[in-house]
C-alpha positions as CSV (number, residue, x, y, z in Angstrom):
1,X,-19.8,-16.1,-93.1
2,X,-22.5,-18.6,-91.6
3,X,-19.9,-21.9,-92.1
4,X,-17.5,-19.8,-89.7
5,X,-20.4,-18.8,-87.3
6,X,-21.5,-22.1,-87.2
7,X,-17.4,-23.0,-86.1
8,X,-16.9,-20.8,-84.1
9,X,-20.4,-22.0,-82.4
10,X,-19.1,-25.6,-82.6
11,X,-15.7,-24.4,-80.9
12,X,-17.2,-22.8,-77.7
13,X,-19.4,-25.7,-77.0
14,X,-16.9,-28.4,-77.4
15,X,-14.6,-26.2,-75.1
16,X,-17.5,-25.9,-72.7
17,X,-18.4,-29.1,-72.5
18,X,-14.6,-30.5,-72.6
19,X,-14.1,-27.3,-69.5
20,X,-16.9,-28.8,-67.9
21,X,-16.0,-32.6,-68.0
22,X,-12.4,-31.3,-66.6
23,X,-14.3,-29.5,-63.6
24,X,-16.6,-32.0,-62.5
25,X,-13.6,-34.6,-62.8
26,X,-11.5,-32.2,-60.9
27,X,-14.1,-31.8,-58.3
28,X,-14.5,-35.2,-57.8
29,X,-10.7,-36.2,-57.6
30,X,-10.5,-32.9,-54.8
31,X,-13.6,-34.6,-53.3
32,X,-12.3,-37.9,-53.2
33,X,-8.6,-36.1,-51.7
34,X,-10.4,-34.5,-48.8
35,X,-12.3,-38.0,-48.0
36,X,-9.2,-40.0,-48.7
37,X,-7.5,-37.6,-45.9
38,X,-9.7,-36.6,-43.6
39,X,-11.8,-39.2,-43.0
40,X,-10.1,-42.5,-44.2
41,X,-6.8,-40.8,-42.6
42,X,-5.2,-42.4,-45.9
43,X,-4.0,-39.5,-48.3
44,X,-3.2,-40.5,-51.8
45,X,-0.7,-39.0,-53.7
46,X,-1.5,-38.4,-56.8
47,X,-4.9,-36.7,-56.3
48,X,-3.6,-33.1,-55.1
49,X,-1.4,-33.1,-58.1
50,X,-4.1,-34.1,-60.9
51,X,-6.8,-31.3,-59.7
52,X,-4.3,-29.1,-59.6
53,X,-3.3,-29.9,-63.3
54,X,-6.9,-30.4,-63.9
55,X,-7.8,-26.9,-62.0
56,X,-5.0,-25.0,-65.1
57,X,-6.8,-27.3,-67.9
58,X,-10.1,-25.7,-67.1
59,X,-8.7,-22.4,-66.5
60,X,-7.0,-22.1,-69.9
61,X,-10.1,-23.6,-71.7
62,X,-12.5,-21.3,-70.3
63,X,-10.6,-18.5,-71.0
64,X,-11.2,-19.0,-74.5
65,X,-14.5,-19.3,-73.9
66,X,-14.5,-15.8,-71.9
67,X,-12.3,-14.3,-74.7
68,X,-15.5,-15.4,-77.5
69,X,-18.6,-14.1,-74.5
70,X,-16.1,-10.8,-74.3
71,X,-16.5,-11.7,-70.3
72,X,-12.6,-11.2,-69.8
73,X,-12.2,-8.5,-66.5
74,X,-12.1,-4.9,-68.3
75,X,-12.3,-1.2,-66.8
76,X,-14.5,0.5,-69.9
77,X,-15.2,3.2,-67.9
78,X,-13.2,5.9,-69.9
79,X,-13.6,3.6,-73.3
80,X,-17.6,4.6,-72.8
81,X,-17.6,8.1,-73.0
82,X,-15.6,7.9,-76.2
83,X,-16.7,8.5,-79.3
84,X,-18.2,5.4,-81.2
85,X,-14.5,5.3,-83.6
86,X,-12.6,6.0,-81.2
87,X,-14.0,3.3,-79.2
88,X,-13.4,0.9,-82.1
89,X,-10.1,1.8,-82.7
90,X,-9.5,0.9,-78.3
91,X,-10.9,-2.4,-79.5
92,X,-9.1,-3.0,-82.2
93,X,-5.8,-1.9,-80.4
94,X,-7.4,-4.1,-77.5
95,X,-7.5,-7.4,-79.6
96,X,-3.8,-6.6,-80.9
97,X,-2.4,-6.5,-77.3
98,X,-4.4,-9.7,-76.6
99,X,-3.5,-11.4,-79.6
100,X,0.2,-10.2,-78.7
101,X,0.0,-11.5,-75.5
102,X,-2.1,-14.7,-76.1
103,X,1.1,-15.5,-79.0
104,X,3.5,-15.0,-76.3
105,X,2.2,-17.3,-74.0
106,X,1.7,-19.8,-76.9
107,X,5.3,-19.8,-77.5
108,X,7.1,-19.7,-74.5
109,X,4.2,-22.2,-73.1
110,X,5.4,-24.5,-75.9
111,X,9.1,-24.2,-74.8
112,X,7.8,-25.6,-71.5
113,X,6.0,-28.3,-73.2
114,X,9.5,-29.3,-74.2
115,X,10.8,-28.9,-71.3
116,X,8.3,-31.1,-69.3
117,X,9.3,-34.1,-71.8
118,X,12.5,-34.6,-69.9
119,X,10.6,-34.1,-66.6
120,X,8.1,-36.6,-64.8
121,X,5.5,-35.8,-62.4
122,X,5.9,-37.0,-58.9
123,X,2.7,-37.9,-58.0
124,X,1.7,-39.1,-61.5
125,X,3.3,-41.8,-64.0
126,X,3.3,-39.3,-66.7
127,X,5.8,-36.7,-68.6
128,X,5.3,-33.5,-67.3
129,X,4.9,-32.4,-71.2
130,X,1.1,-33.4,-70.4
131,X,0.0,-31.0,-68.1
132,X,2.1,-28.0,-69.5
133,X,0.5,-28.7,-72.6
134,X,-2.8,-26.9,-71.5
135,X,-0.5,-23.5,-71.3
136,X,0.0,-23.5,-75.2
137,X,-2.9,-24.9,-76.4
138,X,-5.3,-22.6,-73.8
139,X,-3.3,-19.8,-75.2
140,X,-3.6,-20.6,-79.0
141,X,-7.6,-21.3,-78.4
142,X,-7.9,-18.0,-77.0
143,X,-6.3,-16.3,-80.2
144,X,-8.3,-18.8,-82.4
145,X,-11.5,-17.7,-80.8
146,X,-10.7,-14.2,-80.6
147,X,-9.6,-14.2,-84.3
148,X,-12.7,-15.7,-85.4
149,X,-14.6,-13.3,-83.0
150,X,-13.4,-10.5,-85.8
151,X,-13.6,-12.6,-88.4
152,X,-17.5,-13.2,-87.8
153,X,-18.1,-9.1,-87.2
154,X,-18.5,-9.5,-83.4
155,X,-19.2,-5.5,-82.6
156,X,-19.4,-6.7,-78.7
157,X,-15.6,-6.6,-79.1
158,X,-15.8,-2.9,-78.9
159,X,-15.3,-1.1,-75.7
């Protein structure tokens, strides 16, 4: 059980570090929009577009981080004053829905991977596969994490 402690450990802070290389680059591009713009008077192009591809990356990433912290938004309020199985079995059914729903948007996030190959950006001299690619593999990281969450005995998945 410790080797998939210690991977699941590994996981989150590669994500978190990867999340937070995306936001400070994300900041800076914005950063260097709104200067480009607004003070310059010489807007670029391709800037509004990459933060806001930038702006889904981190999003999807740190969702899996949120999904392994158990940080996700959650109204527990009737789950508390449940008995201790019957709370267990919510969480259980809990992780099914989100496992469910995380396979979902892995799928059809994957058709618009494909999709995106015939497509290119406007503002960017890539395929559009690139950006949508954070949908699939945001969602897949998510059920990876929480999968592993169960796999390690997480109780804070309860409730």
């Amino acid at each position: 059980m410790q080797v998939l402690q210690r991977l699941t450990r590994g996981l989150i802070c590669g994500l978190g570090l990867t999340a937070n290389l995306l936001l400070v680059a994300m900041l800076a591009v914005i950063g260097m929009q709104v200067l480009a713009r607004f003070v310059l008077g010489a807007p670029t192009m391709w800037a509004e577009e990459l933060g806001r591809y930038l702006l889904v990356a981190v999003t999807m990433l740190g969702s899996a981080i949120l999904m392994e912290k158990n940080e996700h938004i959650q109204i527990d309020t009737f789950v508390g004053i449940l008995p201790p199985r019957v709370q267990i079995a919510l969480g259980w059914l809990r992780d099914a829905i989100s496992l469910t729903v995380c396979g979902l948007i892995a799928w059809y996030g994957w058709t618009l991977v494909g999709i995106g190959a015939r497509q290119s950006s406007t503002g960017l001299p890539i395929k559009m596969s690139l950006p949508y690619l954070a949908i699939p593999v945001g969602a897949a990281l998510m059920a990876l994490v929480l999968v592993l969450g169960r796999l390690n005995g997480q109780s804070g998945r309860e409730g």
